[in-house]
gemmi code that builds the backbone of each chain (N, CA, C; Angstrom):
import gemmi

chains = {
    "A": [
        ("UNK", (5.362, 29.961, 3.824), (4.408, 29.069, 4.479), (5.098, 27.758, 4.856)),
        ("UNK", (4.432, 26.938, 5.607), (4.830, 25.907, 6.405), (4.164, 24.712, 6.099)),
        ("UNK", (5.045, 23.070, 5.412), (4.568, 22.427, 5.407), (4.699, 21.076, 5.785)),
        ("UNK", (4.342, 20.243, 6.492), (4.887, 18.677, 6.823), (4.865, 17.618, 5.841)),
        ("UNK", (6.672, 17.434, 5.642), (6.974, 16.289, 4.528), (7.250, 15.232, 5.555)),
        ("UNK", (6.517, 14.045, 4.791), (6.294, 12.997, 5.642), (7.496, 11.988, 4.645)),
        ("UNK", (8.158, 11.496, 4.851), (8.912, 10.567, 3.806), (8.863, 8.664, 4.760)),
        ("UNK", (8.627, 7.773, 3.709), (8.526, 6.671, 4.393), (9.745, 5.237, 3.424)),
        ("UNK", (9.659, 4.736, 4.494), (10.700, 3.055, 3.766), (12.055, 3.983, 4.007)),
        ("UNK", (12.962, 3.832, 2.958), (14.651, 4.012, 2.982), (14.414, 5.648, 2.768)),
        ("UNK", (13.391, 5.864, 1.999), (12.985, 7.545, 1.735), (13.443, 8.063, 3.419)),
        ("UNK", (12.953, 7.063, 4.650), (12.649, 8.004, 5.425), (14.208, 7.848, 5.858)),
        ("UNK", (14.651, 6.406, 5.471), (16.048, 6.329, 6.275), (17.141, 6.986, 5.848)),
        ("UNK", (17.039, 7.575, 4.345), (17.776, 8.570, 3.939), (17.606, 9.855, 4.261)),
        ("UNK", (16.865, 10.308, 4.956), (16.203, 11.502, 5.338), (16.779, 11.944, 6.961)),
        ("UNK", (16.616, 10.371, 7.355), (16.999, 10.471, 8.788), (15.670, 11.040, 9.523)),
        ("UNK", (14.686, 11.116, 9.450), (13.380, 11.362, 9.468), (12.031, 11.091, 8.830)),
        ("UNK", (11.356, 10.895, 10.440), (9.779, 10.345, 9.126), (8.888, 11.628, 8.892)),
        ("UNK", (9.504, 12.812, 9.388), (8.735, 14.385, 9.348), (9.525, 15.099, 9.391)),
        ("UNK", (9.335, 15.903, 8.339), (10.018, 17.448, 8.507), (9.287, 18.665, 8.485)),
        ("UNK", (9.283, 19.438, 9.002), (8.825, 20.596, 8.804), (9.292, 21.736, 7.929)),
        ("UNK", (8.631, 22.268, 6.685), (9.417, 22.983, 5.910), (8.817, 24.345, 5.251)),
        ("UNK", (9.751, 25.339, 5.150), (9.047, 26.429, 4.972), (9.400, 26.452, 3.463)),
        ("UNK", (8.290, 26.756, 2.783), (8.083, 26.919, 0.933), (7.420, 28.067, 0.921)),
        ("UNK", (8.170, 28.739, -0.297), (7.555, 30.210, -0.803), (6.025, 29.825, -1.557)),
        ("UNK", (5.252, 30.849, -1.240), (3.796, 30.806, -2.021), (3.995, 30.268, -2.877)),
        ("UNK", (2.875, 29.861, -3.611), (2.424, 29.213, -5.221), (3.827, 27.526, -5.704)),
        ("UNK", (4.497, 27.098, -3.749), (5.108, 25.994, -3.849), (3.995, 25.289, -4.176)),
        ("UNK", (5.068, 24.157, -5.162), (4.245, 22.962, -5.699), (4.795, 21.576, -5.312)),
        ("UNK", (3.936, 20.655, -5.321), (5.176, 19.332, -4.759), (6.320, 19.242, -4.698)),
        ("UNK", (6.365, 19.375, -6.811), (7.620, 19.228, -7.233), (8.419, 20.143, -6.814)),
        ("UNK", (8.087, 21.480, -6.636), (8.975, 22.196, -6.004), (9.420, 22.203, -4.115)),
        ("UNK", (8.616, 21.538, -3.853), (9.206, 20.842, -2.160), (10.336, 19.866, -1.953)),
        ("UNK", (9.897, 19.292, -3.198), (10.792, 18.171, -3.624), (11.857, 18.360, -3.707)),
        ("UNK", (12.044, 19.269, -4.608), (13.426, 20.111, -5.187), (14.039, 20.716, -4.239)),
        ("UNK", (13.384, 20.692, -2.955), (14.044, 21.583, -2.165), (14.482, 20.322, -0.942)),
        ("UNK", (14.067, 19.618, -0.993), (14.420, 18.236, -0.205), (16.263, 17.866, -0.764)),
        ("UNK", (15.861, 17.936, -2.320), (17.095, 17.194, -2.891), (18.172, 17.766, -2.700)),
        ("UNK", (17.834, 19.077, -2.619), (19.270, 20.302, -1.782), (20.037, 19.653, -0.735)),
        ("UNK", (18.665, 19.480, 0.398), (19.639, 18.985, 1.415), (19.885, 17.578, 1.838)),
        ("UNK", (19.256, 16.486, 0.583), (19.327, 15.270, 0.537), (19.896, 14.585, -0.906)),
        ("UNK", (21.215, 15.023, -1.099), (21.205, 14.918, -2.633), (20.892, 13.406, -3.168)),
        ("UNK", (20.890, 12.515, -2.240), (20.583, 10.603, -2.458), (19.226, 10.733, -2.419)),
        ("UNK", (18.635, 11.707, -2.286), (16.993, 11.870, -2.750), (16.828, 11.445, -4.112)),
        ("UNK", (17.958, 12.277, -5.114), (17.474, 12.351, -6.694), (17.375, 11.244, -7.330)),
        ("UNK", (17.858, 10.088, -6.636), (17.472, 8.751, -7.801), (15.825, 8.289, -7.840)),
        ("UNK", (15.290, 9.097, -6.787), (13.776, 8.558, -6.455), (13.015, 9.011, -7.603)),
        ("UNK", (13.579, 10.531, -8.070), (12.308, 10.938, -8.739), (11.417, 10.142, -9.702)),
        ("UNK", (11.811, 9.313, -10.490), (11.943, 8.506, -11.671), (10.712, 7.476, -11.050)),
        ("UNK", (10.761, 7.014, -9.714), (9.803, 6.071, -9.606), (8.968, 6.166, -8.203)),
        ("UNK", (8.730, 7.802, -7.974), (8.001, 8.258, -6.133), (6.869, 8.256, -6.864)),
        ("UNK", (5.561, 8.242, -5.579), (4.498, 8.818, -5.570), (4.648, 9.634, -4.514)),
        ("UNK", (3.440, 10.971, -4.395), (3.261, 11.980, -3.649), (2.076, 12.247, -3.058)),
        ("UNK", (1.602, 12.226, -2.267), (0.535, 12.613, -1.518), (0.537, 14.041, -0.973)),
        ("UNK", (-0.518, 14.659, -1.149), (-1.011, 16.031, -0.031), (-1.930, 15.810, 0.336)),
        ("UNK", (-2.541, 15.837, 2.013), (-3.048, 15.527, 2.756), (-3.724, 14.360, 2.852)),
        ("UNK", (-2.703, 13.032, 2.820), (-3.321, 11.778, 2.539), (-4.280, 11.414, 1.543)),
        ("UNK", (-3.977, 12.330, 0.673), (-4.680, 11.814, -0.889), (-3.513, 11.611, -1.991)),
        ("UNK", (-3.776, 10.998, -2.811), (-2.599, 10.519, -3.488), (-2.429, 12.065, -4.973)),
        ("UNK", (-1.362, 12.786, -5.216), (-1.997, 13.892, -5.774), (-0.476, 14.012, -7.279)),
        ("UNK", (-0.992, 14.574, -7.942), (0.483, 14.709, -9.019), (1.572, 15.397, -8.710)),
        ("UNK", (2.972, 16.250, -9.199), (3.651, 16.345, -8.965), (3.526, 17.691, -9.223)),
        ("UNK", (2.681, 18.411, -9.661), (2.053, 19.523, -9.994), (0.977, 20.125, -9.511)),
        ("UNK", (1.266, 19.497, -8.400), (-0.193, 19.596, -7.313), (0.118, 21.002, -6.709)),
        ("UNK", (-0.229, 22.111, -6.495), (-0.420, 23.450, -5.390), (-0.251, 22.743, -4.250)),
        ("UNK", (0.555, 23.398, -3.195), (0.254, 23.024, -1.760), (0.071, 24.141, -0.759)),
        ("UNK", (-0.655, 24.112, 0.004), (-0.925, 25.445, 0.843), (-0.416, 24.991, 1.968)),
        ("UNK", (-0.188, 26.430, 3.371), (0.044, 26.052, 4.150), (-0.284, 25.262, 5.204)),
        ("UNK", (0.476, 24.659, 5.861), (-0.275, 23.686, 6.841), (0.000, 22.192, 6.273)),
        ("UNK", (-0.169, 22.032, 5.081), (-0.324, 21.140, 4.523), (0.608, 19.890, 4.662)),
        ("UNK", (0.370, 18.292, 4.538), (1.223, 17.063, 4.798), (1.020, 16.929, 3.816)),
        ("UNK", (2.447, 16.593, 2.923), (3.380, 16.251, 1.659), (4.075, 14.958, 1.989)),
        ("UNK", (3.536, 13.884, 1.425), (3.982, 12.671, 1.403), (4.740, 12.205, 0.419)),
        ("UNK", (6.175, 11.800, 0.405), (7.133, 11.309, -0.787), (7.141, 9.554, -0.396)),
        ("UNK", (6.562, 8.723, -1.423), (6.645, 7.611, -0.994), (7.301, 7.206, -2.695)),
        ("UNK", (8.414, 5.697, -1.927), (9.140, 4.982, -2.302), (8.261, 3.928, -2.990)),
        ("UNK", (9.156, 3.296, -4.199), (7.986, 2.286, -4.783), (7.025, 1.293, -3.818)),
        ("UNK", (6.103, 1.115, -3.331), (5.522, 0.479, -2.658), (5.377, -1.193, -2.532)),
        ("UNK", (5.854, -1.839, -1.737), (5.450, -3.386, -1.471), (4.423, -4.287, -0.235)),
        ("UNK", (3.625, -3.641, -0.553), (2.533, -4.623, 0.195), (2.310, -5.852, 0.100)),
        ("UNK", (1.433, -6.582, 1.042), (0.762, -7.706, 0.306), (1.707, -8.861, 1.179)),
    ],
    "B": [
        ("UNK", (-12.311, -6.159, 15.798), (-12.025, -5.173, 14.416), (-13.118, -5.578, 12.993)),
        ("UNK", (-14.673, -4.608, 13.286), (-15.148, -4.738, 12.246), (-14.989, -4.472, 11.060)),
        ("UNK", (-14.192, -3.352, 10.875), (-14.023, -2.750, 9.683), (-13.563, -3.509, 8.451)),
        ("UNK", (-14.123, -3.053, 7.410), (-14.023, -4.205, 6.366), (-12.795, -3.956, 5.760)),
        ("UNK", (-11.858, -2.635, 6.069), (-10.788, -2.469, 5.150), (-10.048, -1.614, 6.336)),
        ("UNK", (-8.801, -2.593, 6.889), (-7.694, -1.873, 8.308), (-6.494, -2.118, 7.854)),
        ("UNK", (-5.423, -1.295, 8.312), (-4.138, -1.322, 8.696), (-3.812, -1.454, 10.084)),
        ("UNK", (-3.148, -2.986, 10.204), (-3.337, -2.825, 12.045), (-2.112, -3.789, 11.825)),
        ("UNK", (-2.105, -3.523, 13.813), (-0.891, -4.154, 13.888), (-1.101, -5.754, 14.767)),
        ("UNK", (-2.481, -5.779, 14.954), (-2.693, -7.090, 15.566), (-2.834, -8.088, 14.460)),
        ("UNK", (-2.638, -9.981, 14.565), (-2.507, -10.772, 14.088), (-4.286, -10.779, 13.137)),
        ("UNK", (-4.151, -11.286, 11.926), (-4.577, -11.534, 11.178), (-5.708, -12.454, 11.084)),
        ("UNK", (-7.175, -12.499, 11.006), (-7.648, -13.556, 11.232), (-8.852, -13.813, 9.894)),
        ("UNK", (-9.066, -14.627, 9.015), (-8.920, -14.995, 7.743), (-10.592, -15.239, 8.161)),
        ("UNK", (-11.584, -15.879, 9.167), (-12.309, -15.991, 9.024), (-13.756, -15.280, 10.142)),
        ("UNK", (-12.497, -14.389, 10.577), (-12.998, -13.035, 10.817), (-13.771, -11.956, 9.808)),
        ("UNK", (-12.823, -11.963, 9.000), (-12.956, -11.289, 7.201), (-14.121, -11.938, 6.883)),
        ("UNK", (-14.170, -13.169, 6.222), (-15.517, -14.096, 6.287), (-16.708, -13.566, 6.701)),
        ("UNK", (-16.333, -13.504, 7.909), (-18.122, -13.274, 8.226), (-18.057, -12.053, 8.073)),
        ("UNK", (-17.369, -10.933, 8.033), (-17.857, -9.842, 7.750), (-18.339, -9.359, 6.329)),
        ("UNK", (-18.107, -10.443, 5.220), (-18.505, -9.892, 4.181), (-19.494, -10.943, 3.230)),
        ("UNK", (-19.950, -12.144, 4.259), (-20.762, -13.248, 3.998), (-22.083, -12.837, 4.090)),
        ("UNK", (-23.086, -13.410, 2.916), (-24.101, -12.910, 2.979), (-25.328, -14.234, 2.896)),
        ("UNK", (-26.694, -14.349, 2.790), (-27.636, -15.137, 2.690), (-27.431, -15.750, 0.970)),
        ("UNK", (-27.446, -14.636, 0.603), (-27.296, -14.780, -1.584), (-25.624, -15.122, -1.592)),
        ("UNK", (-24.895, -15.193, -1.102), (-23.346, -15.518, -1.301), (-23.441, -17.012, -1.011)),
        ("UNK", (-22.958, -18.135, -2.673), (-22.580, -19.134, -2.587), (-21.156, -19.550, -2.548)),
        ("UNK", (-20.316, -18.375, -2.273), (-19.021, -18.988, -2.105), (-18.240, -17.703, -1.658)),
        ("UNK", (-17.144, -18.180, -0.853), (-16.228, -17.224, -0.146), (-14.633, -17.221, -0.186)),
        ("UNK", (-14.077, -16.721, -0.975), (-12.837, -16.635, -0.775), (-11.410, -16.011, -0.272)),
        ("UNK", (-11.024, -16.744, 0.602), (-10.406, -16.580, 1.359), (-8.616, -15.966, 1.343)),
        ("UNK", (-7.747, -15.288, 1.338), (-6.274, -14.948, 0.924), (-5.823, -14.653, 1.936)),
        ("UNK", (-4.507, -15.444, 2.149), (-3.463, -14.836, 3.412), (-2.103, -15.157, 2.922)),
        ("UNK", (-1.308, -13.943, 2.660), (-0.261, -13.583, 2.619), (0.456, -13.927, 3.266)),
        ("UNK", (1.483, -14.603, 3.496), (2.220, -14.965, 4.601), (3.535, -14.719, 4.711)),
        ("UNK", (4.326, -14.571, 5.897), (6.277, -14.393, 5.021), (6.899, -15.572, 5.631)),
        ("UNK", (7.821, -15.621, 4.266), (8.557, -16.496, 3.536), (9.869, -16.105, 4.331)),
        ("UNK", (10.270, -17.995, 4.162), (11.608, -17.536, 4.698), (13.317, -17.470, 3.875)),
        ("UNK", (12.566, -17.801, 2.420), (13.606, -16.601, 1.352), (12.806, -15.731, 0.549)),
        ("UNK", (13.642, -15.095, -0.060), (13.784, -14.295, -1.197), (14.715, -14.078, -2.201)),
        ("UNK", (14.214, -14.135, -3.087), (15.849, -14.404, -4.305), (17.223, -14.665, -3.807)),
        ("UNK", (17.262, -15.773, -2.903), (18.034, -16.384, -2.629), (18.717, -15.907, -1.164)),
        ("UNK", (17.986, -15.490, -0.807), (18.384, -14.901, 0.701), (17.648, -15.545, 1.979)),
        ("UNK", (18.192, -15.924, 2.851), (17.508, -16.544, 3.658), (16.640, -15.768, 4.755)),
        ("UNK", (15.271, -15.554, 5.149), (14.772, -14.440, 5.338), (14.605, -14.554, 6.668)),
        ("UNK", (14.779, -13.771, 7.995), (14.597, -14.037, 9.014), (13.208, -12.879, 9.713)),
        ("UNK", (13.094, -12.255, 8.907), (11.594, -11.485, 9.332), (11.580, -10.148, 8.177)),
        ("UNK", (10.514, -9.458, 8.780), (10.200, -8.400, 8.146), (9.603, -7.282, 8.902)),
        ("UNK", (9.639, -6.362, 8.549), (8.913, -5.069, 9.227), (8.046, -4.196, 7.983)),
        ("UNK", (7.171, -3.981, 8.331), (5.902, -3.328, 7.611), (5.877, -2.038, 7.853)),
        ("UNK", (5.619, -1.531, 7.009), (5.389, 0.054, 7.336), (4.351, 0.221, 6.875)),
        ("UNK", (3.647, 1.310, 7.182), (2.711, 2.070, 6.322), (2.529, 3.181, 6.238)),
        ("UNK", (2.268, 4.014, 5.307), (1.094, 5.820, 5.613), (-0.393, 5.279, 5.621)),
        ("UNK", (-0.510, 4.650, 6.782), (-1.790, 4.566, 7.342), (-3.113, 4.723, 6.578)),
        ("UNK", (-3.537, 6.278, 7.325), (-4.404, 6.345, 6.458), (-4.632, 6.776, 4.781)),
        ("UNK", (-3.990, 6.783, 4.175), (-3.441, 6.448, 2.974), (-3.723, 5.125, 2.073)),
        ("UNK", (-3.058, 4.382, 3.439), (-2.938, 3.044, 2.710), (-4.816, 2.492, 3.337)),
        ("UNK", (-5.570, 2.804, 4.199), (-6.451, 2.325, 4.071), (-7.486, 3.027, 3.317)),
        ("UNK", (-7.197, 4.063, 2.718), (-8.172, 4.267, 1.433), (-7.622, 4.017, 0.713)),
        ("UNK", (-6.721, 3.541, 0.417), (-6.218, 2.461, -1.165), (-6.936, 1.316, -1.076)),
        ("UNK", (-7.172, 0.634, 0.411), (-7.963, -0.207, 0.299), (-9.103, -0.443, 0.053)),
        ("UNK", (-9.630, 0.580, 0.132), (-11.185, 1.034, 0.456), (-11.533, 1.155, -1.102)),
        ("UNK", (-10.790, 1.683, -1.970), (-10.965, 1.940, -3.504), (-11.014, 0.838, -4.354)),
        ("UNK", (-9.383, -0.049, -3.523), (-9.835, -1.295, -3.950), (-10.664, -2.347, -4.311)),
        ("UNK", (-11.220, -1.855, -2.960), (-12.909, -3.077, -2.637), (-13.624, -2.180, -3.492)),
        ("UNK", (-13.955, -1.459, -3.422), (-14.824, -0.462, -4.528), (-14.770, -0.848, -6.281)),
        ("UNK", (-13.357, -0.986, -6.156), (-13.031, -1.160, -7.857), (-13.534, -2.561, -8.361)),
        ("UNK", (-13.530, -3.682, -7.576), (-13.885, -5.040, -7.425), (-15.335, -4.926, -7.064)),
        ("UNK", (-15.891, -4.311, -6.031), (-17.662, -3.849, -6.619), (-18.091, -3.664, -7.805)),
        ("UNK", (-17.333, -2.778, -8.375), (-17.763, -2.141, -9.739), (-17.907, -3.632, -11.350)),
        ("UNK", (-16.776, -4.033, -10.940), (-16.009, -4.795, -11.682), (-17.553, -6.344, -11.801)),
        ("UNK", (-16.832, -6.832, -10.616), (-18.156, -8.013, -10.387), (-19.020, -7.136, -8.887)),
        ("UNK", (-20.158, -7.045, -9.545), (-20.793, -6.206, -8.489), (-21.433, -7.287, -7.296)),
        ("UNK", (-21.668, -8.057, -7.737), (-22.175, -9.456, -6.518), (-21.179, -9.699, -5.010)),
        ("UNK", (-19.845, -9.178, -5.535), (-19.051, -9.785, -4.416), (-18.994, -8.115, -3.116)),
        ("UNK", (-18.877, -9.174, -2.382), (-18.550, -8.048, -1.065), (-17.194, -8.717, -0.512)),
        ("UNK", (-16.550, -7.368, -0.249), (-15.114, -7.578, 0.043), (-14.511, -7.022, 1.195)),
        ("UNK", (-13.378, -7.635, 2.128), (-12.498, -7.047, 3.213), (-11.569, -7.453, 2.764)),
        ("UNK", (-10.203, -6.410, 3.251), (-8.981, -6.430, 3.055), (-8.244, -6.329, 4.592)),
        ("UNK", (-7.858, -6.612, 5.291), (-7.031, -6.344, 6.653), (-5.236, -6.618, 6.129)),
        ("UNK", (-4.724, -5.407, 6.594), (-2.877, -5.269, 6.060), (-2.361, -5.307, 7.645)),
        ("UNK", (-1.276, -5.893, 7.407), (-0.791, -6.452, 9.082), (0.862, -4.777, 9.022)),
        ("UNK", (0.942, -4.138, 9.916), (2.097, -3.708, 10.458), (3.144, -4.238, 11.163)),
        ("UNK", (4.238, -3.895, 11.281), (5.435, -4.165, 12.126), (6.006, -5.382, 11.714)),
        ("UNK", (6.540, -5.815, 12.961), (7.516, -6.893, 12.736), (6.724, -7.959, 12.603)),
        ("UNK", (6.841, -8.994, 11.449), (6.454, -10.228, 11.403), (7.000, -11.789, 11.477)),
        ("UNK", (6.611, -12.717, 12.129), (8.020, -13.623, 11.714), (7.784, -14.181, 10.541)),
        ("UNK", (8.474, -15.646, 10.803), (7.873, -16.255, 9.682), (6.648, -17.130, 9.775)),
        ("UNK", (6.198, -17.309, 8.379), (4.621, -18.329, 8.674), (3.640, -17.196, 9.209)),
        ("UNK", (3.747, -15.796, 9.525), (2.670, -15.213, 10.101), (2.030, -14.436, 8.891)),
        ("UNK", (1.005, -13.985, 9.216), (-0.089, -13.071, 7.774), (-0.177, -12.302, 7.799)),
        ("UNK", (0.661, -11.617, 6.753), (0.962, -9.924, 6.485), (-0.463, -9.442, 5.588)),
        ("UNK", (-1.310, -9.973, 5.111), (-2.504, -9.550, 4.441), (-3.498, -10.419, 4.361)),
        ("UNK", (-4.873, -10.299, 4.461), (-5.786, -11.228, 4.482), (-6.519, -10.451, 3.620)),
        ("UNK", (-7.457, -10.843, 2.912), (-8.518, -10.733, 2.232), (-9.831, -12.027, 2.044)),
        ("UNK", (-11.112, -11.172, 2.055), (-12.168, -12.505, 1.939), (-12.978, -11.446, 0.829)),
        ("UNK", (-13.680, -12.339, -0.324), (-14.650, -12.209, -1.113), (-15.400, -13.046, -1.459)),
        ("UNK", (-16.701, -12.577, -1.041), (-17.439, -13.237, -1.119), (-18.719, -12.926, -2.661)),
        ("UNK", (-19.172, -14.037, -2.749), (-20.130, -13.775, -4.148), (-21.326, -14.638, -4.260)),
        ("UNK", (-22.291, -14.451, -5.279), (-23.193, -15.802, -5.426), (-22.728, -16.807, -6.026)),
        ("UNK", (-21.537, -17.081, -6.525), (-20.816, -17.974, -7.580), (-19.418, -18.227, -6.970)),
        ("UNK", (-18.615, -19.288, -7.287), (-17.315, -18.913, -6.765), (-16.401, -18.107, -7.978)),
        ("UNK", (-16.564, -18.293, -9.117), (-15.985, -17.416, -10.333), (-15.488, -15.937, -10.072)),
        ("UNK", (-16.841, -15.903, -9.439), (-16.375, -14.166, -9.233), (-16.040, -14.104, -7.889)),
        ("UNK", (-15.696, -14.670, -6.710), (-15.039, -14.842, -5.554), (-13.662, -15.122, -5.841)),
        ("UNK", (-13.103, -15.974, -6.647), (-11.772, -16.099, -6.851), (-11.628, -14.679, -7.616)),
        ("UNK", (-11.969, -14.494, -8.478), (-11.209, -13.423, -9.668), (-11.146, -12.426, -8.903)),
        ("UNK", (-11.881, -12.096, -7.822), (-12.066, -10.967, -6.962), (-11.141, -10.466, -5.983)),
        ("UNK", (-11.103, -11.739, -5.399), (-9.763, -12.064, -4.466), (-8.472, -11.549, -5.620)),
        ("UNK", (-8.238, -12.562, -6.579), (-6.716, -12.318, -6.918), (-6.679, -11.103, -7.598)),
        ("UNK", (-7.950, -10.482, -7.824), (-7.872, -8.917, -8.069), (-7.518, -8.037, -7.177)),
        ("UNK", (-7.573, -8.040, -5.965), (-7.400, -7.388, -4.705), (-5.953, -7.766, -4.155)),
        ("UNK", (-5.791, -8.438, -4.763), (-4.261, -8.590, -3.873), (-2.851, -8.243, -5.216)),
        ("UNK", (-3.311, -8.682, -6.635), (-2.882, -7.732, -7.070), (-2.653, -5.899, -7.227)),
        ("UNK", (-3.880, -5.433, -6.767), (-3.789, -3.925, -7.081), (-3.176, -3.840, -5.511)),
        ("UNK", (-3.253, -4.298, -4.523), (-3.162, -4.411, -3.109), (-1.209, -3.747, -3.531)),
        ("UNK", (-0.594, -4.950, -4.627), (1.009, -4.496, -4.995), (1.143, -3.472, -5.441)),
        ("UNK", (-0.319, -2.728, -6.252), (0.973, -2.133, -6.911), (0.221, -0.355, -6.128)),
        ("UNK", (-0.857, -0.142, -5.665), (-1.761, 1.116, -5.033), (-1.253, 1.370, -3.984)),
        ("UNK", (-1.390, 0.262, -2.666), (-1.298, 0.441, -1.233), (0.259, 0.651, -0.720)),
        ("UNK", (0.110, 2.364, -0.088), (1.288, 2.617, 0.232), (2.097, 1.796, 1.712)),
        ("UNK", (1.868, 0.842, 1.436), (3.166, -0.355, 2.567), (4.228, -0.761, 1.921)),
        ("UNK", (5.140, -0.708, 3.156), (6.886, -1.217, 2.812), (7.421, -2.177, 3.547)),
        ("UNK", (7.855, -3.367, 2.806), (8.434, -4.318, 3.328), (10.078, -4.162, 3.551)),
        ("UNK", (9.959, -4.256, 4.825), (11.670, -4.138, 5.307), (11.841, -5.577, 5.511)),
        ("UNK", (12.725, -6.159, 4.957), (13.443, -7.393, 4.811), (14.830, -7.545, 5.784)),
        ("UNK", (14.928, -8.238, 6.301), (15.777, -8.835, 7.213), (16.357, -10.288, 7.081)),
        ("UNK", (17.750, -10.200, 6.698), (17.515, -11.717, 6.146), (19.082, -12.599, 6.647)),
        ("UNK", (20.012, -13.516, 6.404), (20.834, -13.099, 7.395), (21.992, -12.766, 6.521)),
        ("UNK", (22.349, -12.175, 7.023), (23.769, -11.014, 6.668), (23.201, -9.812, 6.121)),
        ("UNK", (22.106, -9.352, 6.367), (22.207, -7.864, 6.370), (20.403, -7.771, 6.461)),
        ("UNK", (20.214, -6.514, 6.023), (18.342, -6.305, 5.469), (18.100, -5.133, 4.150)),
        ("UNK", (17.141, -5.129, 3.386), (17.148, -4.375, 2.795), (15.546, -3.663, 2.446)),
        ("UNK", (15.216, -2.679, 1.891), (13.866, -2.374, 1.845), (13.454, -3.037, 0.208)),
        ("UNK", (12.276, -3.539, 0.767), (11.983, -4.081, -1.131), (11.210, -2.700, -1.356)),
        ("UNK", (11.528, -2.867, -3.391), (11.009, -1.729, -3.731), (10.074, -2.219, -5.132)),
        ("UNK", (8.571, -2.354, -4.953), (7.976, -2.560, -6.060), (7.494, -2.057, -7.198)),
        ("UNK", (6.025, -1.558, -7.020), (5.342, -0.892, -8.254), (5.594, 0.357, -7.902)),
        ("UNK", (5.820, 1.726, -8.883), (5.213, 2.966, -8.202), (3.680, 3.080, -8.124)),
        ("UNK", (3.261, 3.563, -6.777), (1.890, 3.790, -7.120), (1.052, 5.107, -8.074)),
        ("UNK", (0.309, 4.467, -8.449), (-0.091, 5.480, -9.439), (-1.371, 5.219, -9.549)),
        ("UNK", (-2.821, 4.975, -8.752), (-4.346, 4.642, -8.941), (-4.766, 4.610, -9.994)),
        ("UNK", (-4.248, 5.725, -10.522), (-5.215, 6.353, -11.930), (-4.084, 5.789, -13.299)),
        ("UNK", (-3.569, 4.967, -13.140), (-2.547, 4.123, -14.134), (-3.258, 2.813, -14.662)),
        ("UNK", (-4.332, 3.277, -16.266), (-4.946, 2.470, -16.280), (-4.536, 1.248, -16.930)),
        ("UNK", (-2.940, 1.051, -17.421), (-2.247, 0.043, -17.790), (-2.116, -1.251, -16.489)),
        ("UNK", (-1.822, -0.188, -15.345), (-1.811, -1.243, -13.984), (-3.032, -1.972, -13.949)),
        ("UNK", (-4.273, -1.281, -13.653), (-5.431, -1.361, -13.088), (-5.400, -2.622, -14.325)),
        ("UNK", (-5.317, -2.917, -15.185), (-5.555, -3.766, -16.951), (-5.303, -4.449, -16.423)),
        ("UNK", (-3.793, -4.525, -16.105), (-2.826, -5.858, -15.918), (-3.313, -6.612, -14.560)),
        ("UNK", (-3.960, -5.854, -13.832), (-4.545, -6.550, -12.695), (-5.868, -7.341, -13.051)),
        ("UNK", (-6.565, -6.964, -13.674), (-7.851, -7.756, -14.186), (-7.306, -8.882, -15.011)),
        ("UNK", (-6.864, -8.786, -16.107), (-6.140, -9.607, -16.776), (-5.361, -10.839, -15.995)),
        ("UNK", (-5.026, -10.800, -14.918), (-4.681, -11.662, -13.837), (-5.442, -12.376, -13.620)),
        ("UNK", (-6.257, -11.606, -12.366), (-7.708, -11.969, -11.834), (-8.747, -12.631, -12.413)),
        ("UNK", (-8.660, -12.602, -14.541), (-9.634, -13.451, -14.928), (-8.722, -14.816, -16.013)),
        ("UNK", (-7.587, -14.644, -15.710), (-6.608, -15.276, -16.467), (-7.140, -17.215, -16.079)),
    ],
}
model = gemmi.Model(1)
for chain_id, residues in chains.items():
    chain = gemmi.Chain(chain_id)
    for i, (resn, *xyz) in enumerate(residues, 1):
        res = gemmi.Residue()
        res.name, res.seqid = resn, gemmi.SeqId(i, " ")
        for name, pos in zip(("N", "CA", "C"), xyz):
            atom = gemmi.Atom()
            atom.name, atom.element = name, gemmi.Element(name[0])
            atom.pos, atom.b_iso = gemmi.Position(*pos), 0.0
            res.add_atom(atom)
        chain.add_residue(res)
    model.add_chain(chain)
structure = gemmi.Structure()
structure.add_model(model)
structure.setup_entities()
């Protein structure tokens, strides 16, 4: 199945993209999208320690199910305000 | 722009917010604008760029004002978050709360702009001179009820 990882801030500039499109085997879970990001982004892995994750613009755990279709958001510590 | 809680990229207007959340029973209104600075830990700052996940970040806001309902229920609240490039002296966040008291208009306010750091998914890209870098703050985490603490604890400090 097919899903859109959205990555934002240096997330996205390490990525070289603010979308990817990615194909994950059934019963993928964030964390396991994730894991599959860090393959081909190995300067991904210092994030884990302090990301949040979203599926479909809801803010969701790292153990979240994702189905197909679905937007997977990896966001960087956040500074608003 | 009525909406009481936006991510936009037009300029900021503080008493716009105001009237949208001013009422007949509201004796006091308080007002917050964020502005950028032209350092940062010792860097001399020549602008910034904002990012956001949009709609994301405006239901962080939306929860926000909600959580500050709950909290002091009298006040009514807007949040407006500014995008893109900003210079300096301009307003990257506004907020107005309003209440029957000013007690709970201030605590309300600096409640909202605390959780505003550490919930709402926006990124400050820093530009400063000799290079830029992305600041990196709280992780967000809503349901982190140590954060959500430390933000009240502020707000009534």
């Amino acid at each position: 199945m097919r899903v859109t990882v959205r990555l934002f801030a240096r997330l996205r500039e390490l990525g070289g993209a603010s979308e990817l499109v990615r194909n994950v085997p059934d019963g993928a879970t964030v964390s396991s999208v994730w894991q599959s990001l860090v393959q081909d982004f190995p300067a991904f892995a210092d994030y884990r320690p302090s990301l949040s994750c979203a599926v479909n613009a809801e803010y969701a755990k790292f153990t979240a199910p994702v189905s197909d279709g679905d937007e997977v958001a990896f966001m960087p510590p956040v500074s608003g305000g | 722009m009525n909406a009481r809680t936006a991510v936009t990229e037009s300029v900021l207007d503080a008493a716009l917010l105001a009237g949208l959340v001013e009422g007949p029973g509201h004796g006091a209104v308080v007002t917050f604008l964020g502005l950028v600075r032209d350092h940062n830990q010792g860097r001399r700052v020549t602008h910034l760029v904002y990012e956001a996940y949009e709609p994301l970040a405006v239901k962080a806001l939306d929860r926000i004002v909600r959580e500050a309902g709950e909290r002091w229920p009298s006040v009514g609240m807007a949040i407006h978050h500014r995008t893109g490039r900003l210079a300096i002296g301009q307003a990257s966040v506004a907020i107005a709360a309003a209440s029957a008291h000013r007690a709970d208009a201030f605590a309300a306010c600096r409640y909202a702009i605390e959780r505003i750091k550490q919930i709402v998914p926006i990124w400050k890209h820093e530009f400063f001179e000799g290079g830029d870098t992305w600041i990196e703050g709280a992780t967000a985490d809503p349901d982190d009820p140590e954060a959500l603490e430390r933000a009240v604890r502020i707000a009534c400090a």
